[in-house]
PDBQT receptor file of N, H, CA, C and O in Angstrom, charges set to zero:
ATOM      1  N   UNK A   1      84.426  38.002 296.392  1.00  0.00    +0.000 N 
ATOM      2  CA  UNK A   1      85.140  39.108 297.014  1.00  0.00    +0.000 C 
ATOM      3  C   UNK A   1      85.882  38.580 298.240  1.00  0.00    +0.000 C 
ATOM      4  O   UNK A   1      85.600  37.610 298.944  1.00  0.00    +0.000 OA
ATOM      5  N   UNK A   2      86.878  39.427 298.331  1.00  0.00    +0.000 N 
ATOM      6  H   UNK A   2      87.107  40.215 297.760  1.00  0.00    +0.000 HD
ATOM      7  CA  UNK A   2      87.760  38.613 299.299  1.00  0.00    +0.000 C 
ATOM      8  C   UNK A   2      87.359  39.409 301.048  1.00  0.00    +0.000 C 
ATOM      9  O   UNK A   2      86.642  40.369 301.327  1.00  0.00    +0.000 OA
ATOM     10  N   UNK A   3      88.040  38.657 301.766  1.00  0.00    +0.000 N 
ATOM     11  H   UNK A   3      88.623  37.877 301.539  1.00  0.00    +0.000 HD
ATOM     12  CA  UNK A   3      87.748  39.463 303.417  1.00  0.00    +0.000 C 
ATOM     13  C   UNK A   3      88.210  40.973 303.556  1.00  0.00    +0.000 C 
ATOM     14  O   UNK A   3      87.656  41.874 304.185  1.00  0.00    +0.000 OA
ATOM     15  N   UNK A   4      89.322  41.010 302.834  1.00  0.00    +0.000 N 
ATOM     16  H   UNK A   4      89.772  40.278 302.323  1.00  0.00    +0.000 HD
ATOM     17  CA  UNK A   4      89.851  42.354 302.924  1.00  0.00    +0.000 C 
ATOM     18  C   UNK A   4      89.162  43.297 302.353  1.00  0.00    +0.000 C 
ATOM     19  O   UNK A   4      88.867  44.348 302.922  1.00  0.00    +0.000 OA
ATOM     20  N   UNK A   5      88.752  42.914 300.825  1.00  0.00    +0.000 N 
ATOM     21  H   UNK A   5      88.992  42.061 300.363  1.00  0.00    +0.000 HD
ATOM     22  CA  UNK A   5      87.819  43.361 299.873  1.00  0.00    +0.000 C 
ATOM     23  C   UNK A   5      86.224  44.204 300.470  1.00  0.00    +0.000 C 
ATOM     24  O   UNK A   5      85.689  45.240 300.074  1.00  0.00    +0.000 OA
ATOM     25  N   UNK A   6      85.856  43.300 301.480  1.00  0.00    +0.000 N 
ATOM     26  H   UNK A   6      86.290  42.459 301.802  1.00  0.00    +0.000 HD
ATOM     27  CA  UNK A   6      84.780  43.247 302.166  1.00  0.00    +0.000 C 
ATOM     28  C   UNK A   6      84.692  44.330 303.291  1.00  0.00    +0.000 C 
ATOM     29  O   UNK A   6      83.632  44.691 303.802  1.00  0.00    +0.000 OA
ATOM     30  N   UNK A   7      86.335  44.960 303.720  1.00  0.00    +0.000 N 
ATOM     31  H   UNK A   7      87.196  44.668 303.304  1.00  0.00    +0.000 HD
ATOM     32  CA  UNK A   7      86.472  45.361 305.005  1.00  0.00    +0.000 C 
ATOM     33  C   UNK A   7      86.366  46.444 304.304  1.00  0.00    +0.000 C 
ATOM     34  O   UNK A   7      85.469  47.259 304.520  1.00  0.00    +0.000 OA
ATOM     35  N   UNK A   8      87.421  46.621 303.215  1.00  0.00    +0.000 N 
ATOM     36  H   UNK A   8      88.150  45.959 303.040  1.00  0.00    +0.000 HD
ATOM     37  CA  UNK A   8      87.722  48.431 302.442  1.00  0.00    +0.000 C 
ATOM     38  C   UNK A   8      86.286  48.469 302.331  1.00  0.00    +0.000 C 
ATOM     39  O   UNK A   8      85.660  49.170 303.126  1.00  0.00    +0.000 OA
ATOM     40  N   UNK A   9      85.783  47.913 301.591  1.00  0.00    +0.000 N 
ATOM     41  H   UNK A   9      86.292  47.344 300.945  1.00  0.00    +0.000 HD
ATOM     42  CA  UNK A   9      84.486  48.589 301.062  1.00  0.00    +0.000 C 
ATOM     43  C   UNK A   9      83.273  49.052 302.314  1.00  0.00    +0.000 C 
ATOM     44  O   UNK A   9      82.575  50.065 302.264  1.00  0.00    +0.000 OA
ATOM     45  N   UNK A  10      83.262  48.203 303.206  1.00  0.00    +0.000 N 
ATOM     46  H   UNK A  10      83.829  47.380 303.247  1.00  0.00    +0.000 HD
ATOM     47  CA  UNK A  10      82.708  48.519 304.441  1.00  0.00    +0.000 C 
ATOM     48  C   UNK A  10      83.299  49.425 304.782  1.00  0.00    +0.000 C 
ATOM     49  O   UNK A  10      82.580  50.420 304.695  1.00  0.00    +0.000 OA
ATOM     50  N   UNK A  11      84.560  49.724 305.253  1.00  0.00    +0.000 N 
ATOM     51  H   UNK A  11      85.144  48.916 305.324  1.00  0.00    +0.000 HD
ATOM     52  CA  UNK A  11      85.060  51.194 305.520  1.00  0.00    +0.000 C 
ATOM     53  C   UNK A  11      84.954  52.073 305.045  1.00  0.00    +0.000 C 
ATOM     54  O   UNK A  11      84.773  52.989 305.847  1.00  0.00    +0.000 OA
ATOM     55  N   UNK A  12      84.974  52.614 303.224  1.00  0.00    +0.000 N 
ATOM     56  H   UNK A  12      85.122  51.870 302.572  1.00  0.00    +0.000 HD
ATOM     57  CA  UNK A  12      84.826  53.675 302.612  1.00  0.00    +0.000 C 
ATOM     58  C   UNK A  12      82.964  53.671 302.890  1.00  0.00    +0.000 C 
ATOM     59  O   UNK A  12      82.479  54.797 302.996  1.00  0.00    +0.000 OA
ATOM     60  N   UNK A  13      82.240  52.791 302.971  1.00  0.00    +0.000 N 
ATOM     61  H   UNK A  13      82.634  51.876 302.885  1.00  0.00    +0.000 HD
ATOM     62  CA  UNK A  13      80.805  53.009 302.998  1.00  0.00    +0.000 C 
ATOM     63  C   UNK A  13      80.773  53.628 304.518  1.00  0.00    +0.000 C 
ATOM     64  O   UNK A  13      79.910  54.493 304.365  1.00  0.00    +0.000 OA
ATOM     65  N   UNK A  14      81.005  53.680 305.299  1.00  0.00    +0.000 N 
ATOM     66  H   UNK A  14      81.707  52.978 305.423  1.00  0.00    +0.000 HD
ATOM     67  CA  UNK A  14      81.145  54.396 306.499  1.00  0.00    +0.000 C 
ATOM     68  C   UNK A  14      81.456  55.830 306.676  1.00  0.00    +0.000 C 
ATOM     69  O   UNK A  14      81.017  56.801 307.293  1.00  0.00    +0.000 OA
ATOM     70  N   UNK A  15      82.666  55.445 305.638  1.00  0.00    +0.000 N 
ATOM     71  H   UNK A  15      83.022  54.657 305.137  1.00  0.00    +0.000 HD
ATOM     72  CA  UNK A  15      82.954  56.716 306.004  1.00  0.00    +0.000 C 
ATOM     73  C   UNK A  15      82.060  58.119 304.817  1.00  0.00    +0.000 C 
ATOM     74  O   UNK A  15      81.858  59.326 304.945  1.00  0.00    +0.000 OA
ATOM     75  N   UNK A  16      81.780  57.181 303.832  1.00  0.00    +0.000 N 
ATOM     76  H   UNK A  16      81.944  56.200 303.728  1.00  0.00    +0.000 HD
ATOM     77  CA  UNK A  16      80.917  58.378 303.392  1.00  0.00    +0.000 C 
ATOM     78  C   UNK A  16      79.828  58.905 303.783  1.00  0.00    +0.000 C 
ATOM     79  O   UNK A  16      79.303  59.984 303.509  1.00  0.00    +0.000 OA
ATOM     80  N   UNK A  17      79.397  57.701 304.731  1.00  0.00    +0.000 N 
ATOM     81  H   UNK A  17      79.823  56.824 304.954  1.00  0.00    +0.000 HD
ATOM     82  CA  UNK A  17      77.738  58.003 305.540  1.00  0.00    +0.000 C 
ATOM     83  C   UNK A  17      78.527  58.947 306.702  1.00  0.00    +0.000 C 
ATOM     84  O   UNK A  17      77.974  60.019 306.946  1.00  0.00    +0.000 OA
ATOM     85  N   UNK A  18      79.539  58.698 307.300  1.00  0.00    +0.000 N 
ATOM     86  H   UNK A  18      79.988  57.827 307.101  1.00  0.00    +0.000 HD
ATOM     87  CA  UNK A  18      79.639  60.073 308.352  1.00  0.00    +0.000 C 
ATOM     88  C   UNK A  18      80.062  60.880 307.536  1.00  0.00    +0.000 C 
ATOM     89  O   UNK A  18      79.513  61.919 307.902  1.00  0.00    +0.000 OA
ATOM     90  N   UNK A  19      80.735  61.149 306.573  1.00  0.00    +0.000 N 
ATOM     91  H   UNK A  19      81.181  60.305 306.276  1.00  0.00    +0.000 HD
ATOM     92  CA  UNK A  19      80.961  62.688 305.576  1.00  0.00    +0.000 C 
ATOM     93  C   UNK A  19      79.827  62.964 305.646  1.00  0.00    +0.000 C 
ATOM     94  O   UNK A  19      79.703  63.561 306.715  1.00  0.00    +0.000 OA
ATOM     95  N   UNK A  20      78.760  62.892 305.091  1.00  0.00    +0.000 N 
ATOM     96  H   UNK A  20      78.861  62.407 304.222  1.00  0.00    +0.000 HD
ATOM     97  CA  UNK A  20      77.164  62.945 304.446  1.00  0.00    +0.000 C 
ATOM     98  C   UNK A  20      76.431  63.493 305.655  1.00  0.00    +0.000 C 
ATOM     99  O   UNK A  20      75.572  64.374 305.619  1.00  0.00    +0.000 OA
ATOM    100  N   UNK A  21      76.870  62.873 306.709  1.00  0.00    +0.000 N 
ATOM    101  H   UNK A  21      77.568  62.158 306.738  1.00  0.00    +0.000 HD
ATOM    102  CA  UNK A  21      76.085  63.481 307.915  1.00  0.00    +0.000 C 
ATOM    103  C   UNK A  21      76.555  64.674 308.534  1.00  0.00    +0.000 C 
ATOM    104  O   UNK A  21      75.961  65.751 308.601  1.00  0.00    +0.000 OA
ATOM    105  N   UNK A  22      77.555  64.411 308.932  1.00  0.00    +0.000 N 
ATOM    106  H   UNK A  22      78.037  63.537 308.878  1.00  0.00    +0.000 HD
ATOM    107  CA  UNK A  22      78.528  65.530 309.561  1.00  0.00    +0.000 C 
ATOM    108  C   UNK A  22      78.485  66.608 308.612  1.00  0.00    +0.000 C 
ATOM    109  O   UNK A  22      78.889  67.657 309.114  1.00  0.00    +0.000 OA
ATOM    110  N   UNK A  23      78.124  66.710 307.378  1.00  0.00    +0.000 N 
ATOM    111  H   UNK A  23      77.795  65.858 306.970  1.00  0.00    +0.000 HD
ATOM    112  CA  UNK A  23      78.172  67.869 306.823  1.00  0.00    +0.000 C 
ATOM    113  C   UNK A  23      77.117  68.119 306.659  1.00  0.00    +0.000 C 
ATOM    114  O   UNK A  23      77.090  69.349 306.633  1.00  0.00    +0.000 OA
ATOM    115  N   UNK A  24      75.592  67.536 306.437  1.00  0.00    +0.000 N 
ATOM    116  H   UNK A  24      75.614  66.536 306.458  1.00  0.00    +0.000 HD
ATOM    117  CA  UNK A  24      74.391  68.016 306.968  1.00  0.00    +0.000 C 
ATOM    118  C   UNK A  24      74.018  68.407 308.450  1.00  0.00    +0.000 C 
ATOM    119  O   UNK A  24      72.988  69.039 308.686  1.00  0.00    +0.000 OA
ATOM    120  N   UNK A  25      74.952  67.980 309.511  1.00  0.00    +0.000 N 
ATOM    121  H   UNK A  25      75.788  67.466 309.319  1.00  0.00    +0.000 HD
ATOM    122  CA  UNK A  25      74.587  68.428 310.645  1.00  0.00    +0.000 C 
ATOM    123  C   UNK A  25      75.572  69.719 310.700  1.00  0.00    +0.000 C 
ATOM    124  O   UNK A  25      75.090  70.519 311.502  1.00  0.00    +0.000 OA
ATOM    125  N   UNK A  26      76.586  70.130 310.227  1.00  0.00    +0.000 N 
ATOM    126  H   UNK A  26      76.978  69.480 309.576  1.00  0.00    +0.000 HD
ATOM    127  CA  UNK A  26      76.949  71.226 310.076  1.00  0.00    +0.000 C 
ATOM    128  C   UNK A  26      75.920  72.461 309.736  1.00  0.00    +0.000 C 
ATOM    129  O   UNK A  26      75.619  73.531 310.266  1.00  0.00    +0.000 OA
ATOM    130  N   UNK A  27      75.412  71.462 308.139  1.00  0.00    +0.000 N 
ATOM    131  H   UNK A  27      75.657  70.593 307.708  1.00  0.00    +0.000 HD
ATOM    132  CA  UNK A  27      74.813  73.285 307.091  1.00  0.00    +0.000 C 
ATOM    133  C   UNK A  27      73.105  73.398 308.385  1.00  0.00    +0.000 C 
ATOM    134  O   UNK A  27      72.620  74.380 308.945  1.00  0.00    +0.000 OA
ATOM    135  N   UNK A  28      72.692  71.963 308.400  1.00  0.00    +0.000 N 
ATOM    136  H   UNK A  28      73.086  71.164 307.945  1.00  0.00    +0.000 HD
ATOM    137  CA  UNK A  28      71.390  72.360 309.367  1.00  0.00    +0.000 C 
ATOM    138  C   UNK A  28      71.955  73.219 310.428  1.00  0.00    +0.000 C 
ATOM    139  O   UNK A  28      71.337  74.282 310.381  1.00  0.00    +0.000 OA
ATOM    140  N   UNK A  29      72.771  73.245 311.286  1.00  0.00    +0.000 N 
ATOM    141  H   UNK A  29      73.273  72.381 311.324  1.00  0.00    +0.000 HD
ATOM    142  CA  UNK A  29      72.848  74.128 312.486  1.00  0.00    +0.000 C 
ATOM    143  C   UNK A  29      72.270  72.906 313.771  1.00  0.00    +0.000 C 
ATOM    144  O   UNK A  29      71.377  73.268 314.538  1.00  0.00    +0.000 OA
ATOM    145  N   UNK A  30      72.820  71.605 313.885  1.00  0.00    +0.000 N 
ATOM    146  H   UNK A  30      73.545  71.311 313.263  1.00  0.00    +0.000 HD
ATOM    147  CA  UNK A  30      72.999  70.630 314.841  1.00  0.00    +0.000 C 
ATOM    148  C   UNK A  30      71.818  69.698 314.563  1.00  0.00    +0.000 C 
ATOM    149  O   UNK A  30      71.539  69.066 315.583  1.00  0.00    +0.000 OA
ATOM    150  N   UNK A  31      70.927  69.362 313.386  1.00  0.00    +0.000 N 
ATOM    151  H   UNK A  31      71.153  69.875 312.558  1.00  0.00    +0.000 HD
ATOM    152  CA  UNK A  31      70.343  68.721 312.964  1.00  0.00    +0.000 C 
ATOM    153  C   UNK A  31      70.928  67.127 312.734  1.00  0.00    +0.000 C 
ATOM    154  O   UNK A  31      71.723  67.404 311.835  1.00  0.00    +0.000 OA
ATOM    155  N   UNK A  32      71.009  66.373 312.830  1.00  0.00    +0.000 N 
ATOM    156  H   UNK A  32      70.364  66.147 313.559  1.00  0.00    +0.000 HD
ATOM    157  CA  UNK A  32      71.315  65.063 312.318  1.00  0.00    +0.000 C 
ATOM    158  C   UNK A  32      70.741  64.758 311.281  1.00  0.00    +0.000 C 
ATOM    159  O   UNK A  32      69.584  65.136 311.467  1.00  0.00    +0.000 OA
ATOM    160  N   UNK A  33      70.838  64.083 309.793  1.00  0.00    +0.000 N 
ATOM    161  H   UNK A  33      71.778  63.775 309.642  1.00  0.00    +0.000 HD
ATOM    162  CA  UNK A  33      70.670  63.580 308.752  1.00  0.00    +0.000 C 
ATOM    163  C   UNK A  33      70.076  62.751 308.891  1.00  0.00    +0.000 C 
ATOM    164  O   UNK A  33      68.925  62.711 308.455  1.00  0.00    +0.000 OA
ATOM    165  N   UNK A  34      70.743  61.574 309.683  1.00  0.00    +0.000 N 
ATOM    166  H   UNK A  34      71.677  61.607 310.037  1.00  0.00    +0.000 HD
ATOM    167  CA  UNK A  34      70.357  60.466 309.743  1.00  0.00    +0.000 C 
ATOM    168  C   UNK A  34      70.285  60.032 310.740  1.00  0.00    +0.000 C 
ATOM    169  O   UNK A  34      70.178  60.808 311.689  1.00  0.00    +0.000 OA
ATOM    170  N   UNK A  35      70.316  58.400 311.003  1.00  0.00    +0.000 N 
ATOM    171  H   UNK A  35      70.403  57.770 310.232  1.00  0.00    +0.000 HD
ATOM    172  CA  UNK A  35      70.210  58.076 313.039  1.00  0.00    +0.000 C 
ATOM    173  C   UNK A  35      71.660  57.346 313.081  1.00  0.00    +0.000 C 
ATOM    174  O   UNK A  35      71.759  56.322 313.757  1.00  0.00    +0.000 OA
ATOM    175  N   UNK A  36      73.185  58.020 312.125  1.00  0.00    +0.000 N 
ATOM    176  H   UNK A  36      73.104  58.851 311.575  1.00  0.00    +0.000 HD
ATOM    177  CA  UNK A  36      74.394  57.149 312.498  1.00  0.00    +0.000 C 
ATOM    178  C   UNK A  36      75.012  58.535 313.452  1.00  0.00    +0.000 C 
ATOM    179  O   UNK A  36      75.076  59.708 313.084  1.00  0.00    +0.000 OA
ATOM    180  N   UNK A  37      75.364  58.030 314.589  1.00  0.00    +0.000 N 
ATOM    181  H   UNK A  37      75.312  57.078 314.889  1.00  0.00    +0.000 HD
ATOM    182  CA  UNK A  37      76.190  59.518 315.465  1.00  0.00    +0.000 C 
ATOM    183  C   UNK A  37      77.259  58.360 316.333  1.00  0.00    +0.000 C 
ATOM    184  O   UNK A  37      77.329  57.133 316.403  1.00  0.00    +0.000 OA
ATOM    185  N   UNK A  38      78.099  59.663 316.992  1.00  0.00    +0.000 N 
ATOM    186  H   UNK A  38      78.042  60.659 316.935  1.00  0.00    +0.000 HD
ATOM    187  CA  UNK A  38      78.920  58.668 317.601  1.00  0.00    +0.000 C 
ATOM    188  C   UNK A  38      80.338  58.888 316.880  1.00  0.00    +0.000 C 
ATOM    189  O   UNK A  38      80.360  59.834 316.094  1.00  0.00    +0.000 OA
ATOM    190  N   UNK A  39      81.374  58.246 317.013  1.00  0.00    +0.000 N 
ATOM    191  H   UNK A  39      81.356  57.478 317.652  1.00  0.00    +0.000 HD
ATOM    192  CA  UNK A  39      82.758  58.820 316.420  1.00  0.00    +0.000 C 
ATOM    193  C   UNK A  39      82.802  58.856 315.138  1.00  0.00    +0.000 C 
ATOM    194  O   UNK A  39      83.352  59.803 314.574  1.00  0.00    +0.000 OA
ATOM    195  N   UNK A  40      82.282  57.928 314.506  1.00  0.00    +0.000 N 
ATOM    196  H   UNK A  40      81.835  57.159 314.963  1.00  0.00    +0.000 HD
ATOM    197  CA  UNK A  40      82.308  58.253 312.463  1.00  0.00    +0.000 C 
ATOM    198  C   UNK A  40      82.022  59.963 312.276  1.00  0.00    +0.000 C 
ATOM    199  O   UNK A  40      82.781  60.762 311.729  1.00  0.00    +0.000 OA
ATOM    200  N   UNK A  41      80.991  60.184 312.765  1.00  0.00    +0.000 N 
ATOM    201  H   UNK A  41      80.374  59.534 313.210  1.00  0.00    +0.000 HD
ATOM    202  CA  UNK A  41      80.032  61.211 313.178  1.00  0.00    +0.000 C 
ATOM    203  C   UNK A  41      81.201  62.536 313.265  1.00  0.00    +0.000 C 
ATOM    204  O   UNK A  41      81.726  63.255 312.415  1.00  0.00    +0.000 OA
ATOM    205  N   UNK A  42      81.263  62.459 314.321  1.00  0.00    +0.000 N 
ATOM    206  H   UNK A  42      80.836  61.874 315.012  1.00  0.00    +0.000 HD
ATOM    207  CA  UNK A  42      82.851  63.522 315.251  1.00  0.00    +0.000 C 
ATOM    208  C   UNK A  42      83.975  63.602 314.172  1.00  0.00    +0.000 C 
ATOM    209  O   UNK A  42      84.642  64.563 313.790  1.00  0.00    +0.000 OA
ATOM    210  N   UNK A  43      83.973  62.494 313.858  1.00  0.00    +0.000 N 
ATOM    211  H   UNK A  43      83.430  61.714 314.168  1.00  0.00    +0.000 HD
ATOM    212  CA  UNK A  43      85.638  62.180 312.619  1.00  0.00    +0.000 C 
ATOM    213  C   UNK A  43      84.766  63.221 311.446  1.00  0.00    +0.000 C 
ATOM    214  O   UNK A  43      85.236  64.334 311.209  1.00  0.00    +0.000 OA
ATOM    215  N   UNK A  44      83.829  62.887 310.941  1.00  0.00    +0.000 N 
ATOM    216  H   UNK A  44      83.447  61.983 311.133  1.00  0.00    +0.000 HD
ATOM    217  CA  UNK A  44      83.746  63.682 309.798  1.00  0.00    +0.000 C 
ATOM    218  C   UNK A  44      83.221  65.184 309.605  1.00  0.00    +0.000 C 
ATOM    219  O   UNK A  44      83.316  65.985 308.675  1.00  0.00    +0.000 OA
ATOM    220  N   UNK A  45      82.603  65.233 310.924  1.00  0.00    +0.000 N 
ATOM    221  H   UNK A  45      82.526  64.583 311.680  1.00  0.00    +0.000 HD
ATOM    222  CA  UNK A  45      82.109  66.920 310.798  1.00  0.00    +0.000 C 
ATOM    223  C   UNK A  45      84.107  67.557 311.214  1.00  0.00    +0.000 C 
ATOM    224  O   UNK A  45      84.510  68.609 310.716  1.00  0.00    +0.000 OA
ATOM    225  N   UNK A  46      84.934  66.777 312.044  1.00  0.00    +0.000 N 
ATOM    226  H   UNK A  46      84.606  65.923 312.449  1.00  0.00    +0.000 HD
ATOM    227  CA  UNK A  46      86.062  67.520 312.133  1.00  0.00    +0.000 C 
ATOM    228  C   UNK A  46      86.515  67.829 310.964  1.00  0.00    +0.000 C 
ATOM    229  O   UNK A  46      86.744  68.977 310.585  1.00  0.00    +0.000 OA
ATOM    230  N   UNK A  47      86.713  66.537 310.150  1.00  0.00    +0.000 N 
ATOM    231  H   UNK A  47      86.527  65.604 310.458  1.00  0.00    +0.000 HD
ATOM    232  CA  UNK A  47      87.017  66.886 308.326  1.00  0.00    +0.000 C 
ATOM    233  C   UNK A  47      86.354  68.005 307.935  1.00  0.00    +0.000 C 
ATOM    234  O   UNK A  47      86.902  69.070 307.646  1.00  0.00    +0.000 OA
ATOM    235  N   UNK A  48      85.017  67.755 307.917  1.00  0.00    +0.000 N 
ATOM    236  H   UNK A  48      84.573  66.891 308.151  1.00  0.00    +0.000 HD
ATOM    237  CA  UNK A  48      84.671  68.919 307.019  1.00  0.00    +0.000 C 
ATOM    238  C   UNK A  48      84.468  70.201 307.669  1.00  0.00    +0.000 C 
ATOM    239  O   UNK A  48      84.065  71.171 307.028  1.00  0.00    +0.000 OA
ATOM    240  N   UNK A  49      84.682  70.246 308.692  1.00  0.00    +0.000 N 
ATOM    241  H   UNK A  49      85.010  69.458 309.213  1.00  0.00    +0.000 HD
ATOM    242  CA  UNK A  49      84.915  71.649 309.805  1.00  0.00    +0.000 C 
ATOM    243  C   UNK A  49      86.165  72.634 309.537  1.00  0.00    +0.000 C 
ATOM    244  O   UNK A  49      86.323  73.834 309.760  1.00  0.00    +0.000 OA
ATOM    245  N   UNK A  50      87.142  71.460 308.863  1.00  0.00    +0.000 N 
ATOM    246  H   UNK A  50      87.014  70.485 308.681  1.00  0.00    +0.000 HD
ATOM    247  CA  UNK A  50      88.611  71.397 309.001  1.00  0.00    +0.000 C 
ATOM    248  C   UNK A  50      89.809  71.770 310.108  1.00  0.00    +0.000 C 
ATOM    249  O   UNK A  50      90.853  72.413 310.001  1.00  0.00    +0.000 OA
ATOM    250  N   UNK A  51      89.181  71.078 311.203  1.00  0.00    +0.000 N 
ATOM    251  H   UNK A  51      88.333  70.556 311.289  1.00  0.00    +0.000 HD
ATOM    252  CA  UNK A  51      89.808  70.825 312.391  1.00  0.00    +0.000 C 
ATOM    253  C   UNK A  51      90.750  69.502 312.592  1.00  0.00    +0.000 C 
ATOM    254  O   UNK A  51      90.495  68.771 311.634  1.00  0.00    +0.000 OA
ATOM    255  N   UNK A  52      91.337  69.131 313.094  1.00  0.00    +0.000 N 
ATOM    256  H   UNK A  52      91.544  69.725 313.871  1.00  0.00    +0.000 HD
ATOM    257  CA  UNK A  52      91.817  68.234 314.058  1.00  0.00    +0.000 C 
ATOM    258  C   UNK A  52      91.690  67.415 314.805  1.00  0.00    +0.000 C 
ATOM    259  O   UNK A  52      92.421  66.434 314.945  1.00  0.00    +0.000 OA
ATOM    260  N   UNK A  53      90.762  67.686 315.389  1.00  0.00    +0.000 N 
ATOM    261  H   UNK A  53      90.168  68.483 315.275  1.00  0.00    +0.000 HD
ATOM    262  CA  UNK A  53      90.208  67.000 316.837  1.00  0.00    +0.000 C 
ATOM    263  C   UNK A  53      91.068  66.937 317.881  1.00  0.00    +0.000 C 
ATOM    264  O   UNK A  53      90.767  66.417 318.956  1.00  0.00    +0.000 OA
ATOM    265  N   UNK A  54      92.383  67.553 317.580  1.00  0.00    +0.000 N 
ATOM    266  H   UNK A  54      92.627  67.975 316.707  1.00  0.00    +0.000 HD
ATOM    267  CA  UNK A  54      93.455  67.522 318.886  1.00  0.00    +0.000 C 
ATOM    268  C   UNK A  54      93.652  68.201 319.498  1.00  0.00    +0.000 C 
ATOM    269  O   UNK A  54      94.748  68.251 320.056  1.00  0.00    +0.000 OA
ATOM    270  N   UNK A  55      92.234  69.493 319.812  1.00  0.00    +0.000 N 
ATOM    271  H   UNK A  55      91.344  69.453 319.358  1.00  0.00    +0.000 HD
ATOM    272  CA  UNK A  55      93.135  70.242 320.642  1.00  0.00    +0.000 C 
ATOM    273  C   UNK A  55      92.085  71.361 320.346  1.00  0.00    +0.000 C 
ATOM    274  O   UNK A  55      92.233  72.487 320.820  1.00  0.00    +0.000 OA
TER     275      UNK A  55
């Protein structure tokens, strides 16, 4: 696998662990899923909030 190869896939694995969370800390009512928080975290409850974050 190549470096780049290595990066996408590290990135989509990220980002599905903050989807996964951010939307269990949504349906719980401020529960965390797991122990990943922090901006992945913020980025994906905004997704699935369907906000922005700008404002």
């Amino acid at each position: 696998m190549t470096p780049s190869r290595h990066l996408a896939l590290g990135m989509v694995l990220t980002a599905t662990a903050g989807l996964v969370d951010a939307a269990g800390f949504i349906e719980l009512g401020g529960y965390f899923t797991s122990f990943m928080s922090g901006n992945t975290t913020q980025a994906g409850a905004a997704l699935v909030d369907g906000s922005s974050g700008s404002g």
